[in-house]
Phi, psi and omega in degrees: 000132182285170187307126189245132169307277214235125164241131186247165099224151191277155173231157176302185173264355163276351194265307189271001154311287192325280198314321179271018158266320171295305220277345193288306175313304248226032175066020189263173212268141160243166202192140221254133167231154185276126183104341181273142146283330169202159167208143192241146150226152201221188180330121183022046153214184200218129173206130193234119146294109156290126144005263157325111174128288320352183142202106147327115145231120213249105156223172183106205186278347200238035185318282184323322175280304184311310191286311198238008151243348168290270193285338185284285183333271178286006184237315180255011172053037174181149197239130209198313166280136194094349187245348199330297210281004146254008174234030145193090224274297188341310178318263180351299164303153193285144180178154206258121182233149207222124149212160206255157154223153177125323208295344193232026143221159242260309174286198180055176155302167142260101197245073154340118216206144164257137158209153170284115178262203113221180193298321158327277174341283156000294194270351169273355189266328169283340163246037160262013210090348189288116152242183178335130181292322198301331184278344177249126166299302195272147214252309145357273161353260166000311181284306169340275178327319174279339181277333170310315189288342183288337187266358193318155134289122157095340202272148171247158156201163157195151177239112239206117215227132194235086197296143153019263175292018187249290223288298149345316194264357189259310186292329166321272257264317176291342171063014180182161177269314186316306181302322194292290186293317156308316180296329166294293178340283174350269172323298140026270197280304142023240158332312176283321177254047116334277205294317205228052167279009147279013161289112155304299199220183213212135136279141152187174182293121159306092181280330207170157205304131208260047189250340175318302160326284206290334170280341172300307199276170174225218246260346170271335171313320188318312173322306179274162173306088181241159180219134204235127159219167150321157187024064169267030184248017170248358167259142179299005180251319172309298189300287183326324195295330185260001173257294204310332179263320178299316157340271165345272168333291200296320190290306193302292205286342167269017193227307171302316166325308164305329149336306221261006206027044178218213202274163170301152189301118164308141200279192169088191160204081200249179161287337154301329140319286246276318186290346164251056101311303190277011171269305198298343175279331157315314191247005179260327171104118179328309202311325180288336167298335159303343171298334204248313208255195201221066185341324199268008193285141189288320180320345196281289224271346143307305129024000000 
């Protein structure tokens, strides 16, 4: 296994008791950080409990050993790095995993983005790190990744970024987001097997009843295998799939912002949306919020 930096998992609040009775036996230093319940530092690591979650994030030269002679043992009771490809083989076979960004903010796009593994691929994303876009904070981070994954051996992707006024004009004619968002999936998986049409099945997150998806695609998506469950972002084609669309999302809200001479558009639909939302009709005129925003969001009709 090549060098591991960084580790993330999430933990019980009994998990993260536990651990923070081990660092104590074993000496490590503690130190107060914003967001922890605690962070330590020992022999060549870095280990922060976050709040949120819990979540574990494990960094430095002694990641590996710390993760698979500490924490799998004695915290999560189970050995999982390094093991992947027997305990969850499914990762491993080539297959198309699909996520979306956008959807729950109130400015921007909707871009929805795929990508194509095989087991090479697969085991190169994990051990670059890529995970869940939701899990990373930094839009940094985010870029950083997307450009590994774009550089993957063996990986295909696309991406399909549905603007503002586009998005407005679709969701009238679909009348419903679930429909909106199959027709991005769709289109996607699409796209892709354009590239990979001997990709057996297709991923993605339980968005909405998945007969919905499947009537979206058409007549060669029909052809694969698609499959929809929860936390479908722990398979490495899905977590590429969800940076490759976040990537996306964020260069749209900071480039549109930038139009605009200010800061990038805020994400969300918090009251700090809602207040450049109401600069831009101020300086802009109502008509322009179909450009920027998603009209059918309660925030339009706050407004």
């Amino acid at each position: 296994m090549p060098p591991l930096n960084t580790y993330t998992k999430p933990l019980t609040v009994a998990q993260a008791a536990i651990l923070r009775d081990i660092l104590e036996e074993q000496g490590f230093e503690f130190e107060s950080k914003p967001y922890t319940l605690y962070a330590a530092a020992g022999p060549k690591v870095n280990i922060a409990v976050y709040q949120k979650g819990p979540k574990v994030v494990v960094q430095g030269k002694g990641t590996l050993e710390f993760v698979q002679f500490t924490l799998e043992p004695k915290v999560l009771g189970q050995a999982e790095l390094g093991y992947e490809e027997v305990n969850n083989p499914e990762m491993f076979s080539p297959h198309i995993g699909v996520d979306e960004s956008g959807k729950g903010d109130y400015f921007g796009p909707l871009v929805i983005a795929g990508a194509y593994v095989d087991a090479a691929a697969a085991r190169y994303l994990l051990d670059e790190g890529v995970m869940d876009s939701k899990r990373i904070s930094s839009d940094a981070r985010i870029e950083t990744l997307a450009k590994v994954i774009r550089n993957t051996p063996g990986l295909v992707w696309n991406v399909v970024s549905i603007g503002p006024e586009r998005y407005n004009d679709m969701y009238e004619s679909f009348g419903n987001l679930n429909r909106l968002l199959a027709w991005g999936h769709a289109r996607v998986i699409e796209n892709l097997l354009e590239k990979v049409p001997d990709c057996p099945r297709a991923l993605s997150d339980q968005f909405a009843n998945p007969a919905i998806l499947k009537r979206a695609l058409q007549e060669k998506g029909r052809e694969i295998e698609l499959v929809q469950r929860t936390k479908a972002e722990s398979d490495p084609a899905v977590a590429a799939a969800s940076i490759l669309a976040r990537e996306a999302f964020v260069r749209w809200m900071r480039e549109a912002g930038e139009s605009r001479g200010g800061e990038p558009l805020p994400k969300g639909a918090s009251g700090l949306v809602k207040a450049r939302a109401s600069e831009i009709v101020d300086n802009e005129g109502k008509s322009q919020l179909k450009k920027v925003a998603k009209l059918h969001f309660r925030t339009t009709a706050e407004l």
